[in-house]
N, C-alpha and C positions, 0 to 999 in steps of 0.2 A: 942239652947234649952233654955237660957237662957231668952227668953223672950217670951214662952213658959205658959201659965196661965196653975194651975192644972186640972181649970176646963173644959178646953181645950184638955186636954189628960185625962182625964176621959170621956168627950163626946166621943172620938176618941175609945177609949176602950169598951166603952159601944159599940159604933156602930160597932165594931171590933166583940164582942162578936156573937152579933145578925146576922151580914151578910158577918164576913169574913170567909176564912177558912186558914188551918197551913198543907200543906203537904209536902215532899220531893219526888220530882221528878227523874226520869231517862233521862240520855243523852245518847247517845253511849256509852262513857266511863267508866260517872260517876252517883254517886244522889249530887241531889244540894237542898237546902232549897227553898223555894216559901211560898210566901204571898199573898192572893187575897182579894178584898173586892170587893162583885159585887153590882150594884143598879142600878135604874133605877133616880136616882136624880145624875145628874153626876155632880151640885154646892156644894154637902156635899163631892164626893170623889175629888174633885179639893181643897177643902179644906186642905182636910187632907194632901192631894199631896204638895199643897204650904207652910204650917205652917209648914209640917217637912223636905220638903227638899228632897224630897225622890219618887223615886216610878213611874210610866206610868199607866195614864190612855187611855183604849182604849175604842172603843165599841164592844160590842159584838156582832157578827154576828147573824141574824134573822130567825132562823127558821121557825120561824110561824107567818106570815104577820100580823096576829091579839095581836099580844105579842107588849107591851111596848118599847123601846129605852130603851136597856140595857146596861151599863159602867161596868168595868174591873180595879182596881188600883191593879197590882199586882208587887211586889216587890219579889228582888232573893238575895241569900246567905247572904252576910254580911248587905244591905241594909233590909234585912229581918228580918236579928237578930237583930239590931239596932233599927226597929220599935219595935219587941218585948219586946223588953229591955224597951224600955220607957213606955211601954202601960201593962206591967206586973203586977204593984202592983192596977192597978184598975178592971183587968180582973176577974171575976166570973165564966166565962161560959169555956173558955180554957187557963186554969194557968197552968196543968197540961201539957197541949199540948205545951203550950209555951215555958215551962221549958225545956222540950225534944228537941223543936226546937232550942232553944240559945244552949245547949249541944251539939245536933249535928253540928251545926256552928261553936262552939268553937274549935271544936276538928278538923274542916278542916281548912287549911294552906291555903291561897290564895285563896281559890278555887280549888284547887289541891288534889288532891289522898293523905291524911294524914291517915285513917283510913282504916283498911280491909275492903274487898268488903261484906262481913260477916256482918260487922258492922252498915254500910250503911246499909243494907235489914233489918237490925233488927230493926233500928231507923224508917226507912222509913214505916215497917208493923204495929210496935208499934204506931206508932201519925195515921195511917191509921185506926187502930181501934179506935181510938176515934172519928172519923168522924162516925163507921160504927154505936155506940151506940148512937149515937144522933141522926140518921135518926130511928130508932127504935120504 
């Protein structure tokens, strides 16, 4: 990180804002944190992917013959909260989601069942509603 420009992770944040999204997921087991950034420029998410160290980019399957080549950098648990962390203090659009997301992260152990299952659906409905009021 350390060689890391601020204005490098303010672009990353800004573009974070605009086309990623912050959910937690279900497994059989458990919920896990996830991070996505989709686009259709997959040289700006190979960026991101290479300067932090972090993350897969894939493509996204094609529904519709007439749609763009779309990309996927999505990122899980710990490597989820570790981009949040760094891209936190320049985010406008989801600080509040972010916040929620590292809390829930924080609060699981390895990746393993540290929190009621209670707790989990609660974080997982709460950061869910903020996706539901920006589609709005």
């Amino acid at each position: 990180m350390a060689n890391i420009k601020p204005e490098e992770i303010a672009y990353i944040a800004g573009f974070f804002d605009g086309e990623g999204s912050i959910y937690i997921s279900k497994s059989k087991k458990q919920y896990f944190l996830t991070v996505s950034v989709v686009n259709a420029n997959l040289y700006v998410l190979e960026f991101i992917r290479k300067l932090l160290h972090i993350g897969k980019v894939s493509r996204n399957p094609d529904k519709n013959m007439k749609h763009r080549k779309v990309y996927r950098l999505r990122l899980y648990s710990n490597d989820a909260k570790n981009f949040l962390e760094i891209v936190l203090p320049y985010l406008r659009v989801k600080t509040e989601q972010a916040k929620l997301a590292i809390e829930f992260q924080s609060r699981m152990k390895n990746g393993r069942l540290t929190i009621p299952k209670e707790e989990q659906e609660y974080y997982k409905n709460l950061i869910c509603s903020f996706n539901l009021k920006r589609k709005k």
